[in-house]
N, C-alpha and C positions, 0 to 999 in steps of 0.2 A: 768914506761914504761911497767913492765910485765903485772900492770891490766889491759891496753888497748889492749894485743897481746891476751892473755887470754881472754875477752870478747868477741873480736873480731872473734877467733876461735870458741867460743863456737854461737855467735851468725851463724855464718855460717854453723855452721854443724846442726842446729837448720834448716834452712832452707833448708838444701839439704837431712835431713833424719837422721841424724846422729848422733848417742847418743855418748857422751863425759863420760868415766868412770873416768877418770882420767887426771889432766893434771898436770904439773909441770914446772914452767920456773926454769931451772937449769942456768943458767950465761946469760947474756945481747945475745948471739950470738946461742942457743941452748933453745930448747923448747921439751919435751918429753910427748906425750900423747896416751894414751890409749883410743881406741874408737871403736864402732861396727860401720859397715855400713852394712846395709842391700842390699841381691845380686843384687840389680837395681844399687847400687851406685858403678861406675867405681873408685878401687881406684887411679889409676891418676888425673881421673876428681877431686877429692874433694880435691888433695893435690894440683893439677894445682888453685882451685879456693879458700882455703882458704890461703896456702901461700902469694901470692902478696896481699891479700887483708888486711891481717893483716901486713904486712911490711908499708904498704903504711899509715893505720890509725896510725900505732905508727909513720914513721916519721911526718904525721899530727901534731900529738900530742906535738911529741918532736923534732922541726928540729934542 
């Protein structure tokens, strides 16, 4: 399940501008990442839009 939340994120932030330094899935319920966004990118907007969207493709993945 971590490499579907992890690609997930990376593909979105891929989309919205936003470089990924770092990520880490530390336990099934915690994800820790490190990442620039550039000053256009609102950060709520990018965590408003990659959160649900990777919750949503991992229970895709794994109901």
């Amino acid at each position: 399940m971590a490499e579907v939340v992890v690609q997930n994120i990376r593909s979105k932030s891929e989309e919205l501008g936003v470089t990924i330094h770092e990520i880490e899935v530390v336990d099934q319920c915690y994800v820790e990442c490190y990442f620039f966004a550039p000053p256009k990118v609102c950060l709520t907007d990018y965590l408003k839009a990659v959160k649900p969207a990777s919750t949503k493709q991992a229970f895709k993945a794994y109901p």
